[in-house]
Structure formats: C-alpha cells, structure tokens
N, C-alpha and C positions, 0 to 999 in steps of 0.2 A: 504494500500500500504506500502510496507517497505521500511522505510526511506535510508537504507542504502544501499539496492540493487538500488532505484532508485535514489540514486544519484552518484553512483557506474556507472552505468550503463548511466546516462547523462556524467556524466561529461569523460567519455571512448570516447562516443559516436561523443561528441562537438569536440573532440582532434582528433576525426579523419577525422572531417568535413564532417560529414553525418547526416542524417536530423532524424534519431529514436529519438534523444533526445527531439525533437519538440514534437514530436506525444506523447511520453513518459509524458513529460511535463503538454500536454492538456489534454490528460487521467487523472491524477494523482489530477492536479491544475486549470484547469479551471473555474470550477464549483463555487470555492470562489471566484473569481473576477469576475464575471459572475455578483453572488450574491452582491456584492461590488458594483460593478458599477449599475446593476442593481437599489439597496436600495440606494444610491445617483444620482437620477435625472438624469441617463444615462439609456441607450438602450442596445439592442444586438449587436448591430452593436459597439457600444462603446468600450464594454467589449471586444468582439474580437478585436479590432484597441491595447485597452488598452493591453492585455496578447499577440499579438504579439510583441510589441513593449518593453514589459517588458521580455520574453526570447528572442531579440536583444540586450536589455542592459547585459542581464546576461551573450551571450555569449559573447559579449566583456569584460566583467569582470572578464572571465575565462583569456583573454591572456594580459589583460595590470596588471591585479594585480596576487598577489599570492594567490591564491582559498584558504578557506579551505573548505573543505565537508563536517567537522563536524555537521553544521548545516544543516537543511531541506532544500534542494533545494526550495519546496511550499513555505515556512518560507521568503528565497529570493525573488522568484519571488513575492509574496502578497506586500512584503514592495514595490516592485520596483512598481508593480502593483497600490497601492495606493498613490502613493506616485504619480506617472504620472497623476493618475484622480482625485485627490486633487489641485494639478498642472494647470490641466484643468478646474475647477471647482474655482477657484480663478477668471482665465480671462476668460469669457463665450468665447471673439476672440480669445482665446489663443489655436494653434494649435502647436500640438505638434510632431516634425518633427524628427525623428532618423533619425542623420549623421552619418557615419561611426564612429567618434568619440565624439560621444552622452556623452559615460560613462565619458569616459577623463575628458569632462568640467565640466560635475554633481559629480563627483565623491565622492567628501564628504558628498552634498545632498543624493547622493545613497544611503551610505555606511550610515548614520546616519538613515536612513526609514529600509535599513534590519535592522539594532540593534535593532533597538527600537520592529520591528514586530517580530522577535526573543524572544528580552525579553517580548514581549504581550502573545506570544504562551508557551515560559515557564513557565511563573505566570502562563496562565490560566489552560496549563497544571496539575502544582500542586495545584490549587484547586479542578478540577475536578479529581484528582486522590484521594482527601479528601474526598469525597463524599461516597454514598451509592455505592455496585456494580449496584444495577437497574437503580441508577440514570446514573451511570457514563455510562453506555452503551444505555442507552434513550440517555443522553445529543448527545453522539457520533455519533448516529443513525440519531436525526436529524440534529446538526449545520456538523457533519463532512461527511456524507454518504449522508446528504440531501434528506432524507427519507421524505415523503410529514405525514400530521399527520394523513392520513387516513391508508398505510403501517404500519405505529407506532401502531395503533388502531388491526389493523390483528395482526401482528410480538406479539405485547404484549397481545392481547387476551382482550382487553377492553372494553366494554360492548355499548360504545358510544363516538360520537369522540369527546363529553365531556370530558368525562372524561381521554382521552388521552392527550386532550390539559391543563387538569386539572392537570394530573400530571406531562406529562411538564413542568407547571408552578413552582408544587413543589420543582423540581430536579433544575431550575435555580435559585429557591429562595434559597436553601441547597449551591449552589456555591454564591451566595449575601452574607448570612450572611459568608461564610468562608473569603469571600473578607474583608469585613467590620471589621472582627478582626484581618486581617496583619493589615489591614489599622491604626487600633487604635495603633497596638502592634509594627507598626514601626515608629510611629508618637511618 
C-alpha cells in the first residue's frame, strides 16, 4: 500500500466527514492489530472493539491537534492501537470507553505510543533494508502481507515447508544480528 497516497487520501477523506477513510484504514491496517491483539491474550472481537476505537482517536486527533502526514497513518493507528490493548490488559475490569473527547485527556499518552511505534517501525525499517534482497522480501511477505508459510513455501518454490520456515528463520536471524550491533555501537 503507499504510504502516501493512503494517507493523502484519509486524511482528504476525514476532513470531509465521510467514512472511505475507515474502510481505507481497515484495508491497509487491520490485519497488524488483529495480529497484536490476537498474540496478546485477546480475540476477534477484541481486535475489532480495539482498531475501531483506535481510528476514533485518530480522527479526533486530526481536529484538536495539528496532523502531520509525514508519518504512516498504520505507524499511528498500531501505537494508538497498542497502546489501548496494553491499557486493557493492565486492568482485566478495565473497559475502555471512547468519549467524544477521549484524545483530549490521553493526549500525551497518545502522542508518546505513536513516537515510540514510529520510531519501532523506522529502526526496524532500516535493519530490514540491511539485509539480503530474498531476505528482505520473505521478511515482508510474511510479518507485512501476512502471507501464511505455506504461500511462502509456493511464492518461493521450496521444497518443504521446512525449509521455508527454515529460512525464515534465517532472514530474522540476519535482522538479530544487525540489531545487536547498533545495539553494541550505540551503547
């Protein structure tokens, strides 16, 4: 998806109070909070309560603050998105209610989960652009396209889905050790 048609295209969309931007949204971003909620101890039902509730804060974020686009609308919604089922996941009774003016009182909490998932997606960004081309378009294939590792096994012609999951393994280990030496070389 491109980033900057689709947030071109939301944030046109929000401003005229019409609901493509939603749908645009779900298309594009659901699937990682899906993922998200899902691998921490949530449901289906979760993850959709969570990602509406996370493009409600986002459109109130568009008119009480001053937007910038530059970054991924996804990048947005995932912080707001975790940051809500983290939220939840602190108080098991803890339900979490969007008022009209939800962002208003969170607002630094918000604004501190996009940074940080921003800066997650650009670090991992540039390790995975460090990497092999095979790896970098395997890695892409399955954390970003959510490609199951039997498609992977087809797509890349592998013999068994050993050894697709096998080299999977490789290509996250190749982004491990890149990790592992900012880590040393900014320490």
């Amino acid at each position: 998806m491109d980033r900057k048609k689709t947030n071109a295209l939301a944030v046109a969309d929000f401003k005229k109070d019409s609901n493509t931007a939603f749908g645009i949204l779900y298309e594009g971003y659901f699937g990682y909070t899906k993922k998200f909620v899902l691998n921490n101890s949530g449901s289906m039902e979760d993850a959709e309560d969570i990602f509406q509730d996370a493009l409600v804060i986002l459109y109130e974020k568009l008119y009480f603050d001053k937007f910038n686009t530059s970054g991924c609308l996804g990048s947005y919604v995932m912080g707001i998105s975790k940051n809500l089922w983290l939220k939840k996941l602190r108080n098991k009774d803890f339900t979490i209610e969007i008022t009209e003016n939800y962002y208003a009182h969170h607002q630094a909490e918000i604004d501190a989960a996009i940074e940080n998932e921003i800066h997650y997606w650009d670090r991992l960004g540039a390790y995975i652009n460090s990497i092999s081309a095979h790896c970098k378009n395997l890695i892409q294939d399955i954390f970003m396209k959510n490609k199951s590792i039997e498609e992977i096994q087809t797509q890349y012609q592998y013999t068994s889905r050993h050894n697709a999951q096998n080299q999977k393994h490789k290509c996250v280990e190749q982004i491990r050790k890149i990790k592992e030496k900012d880590i040393l070389t900014t320490d």
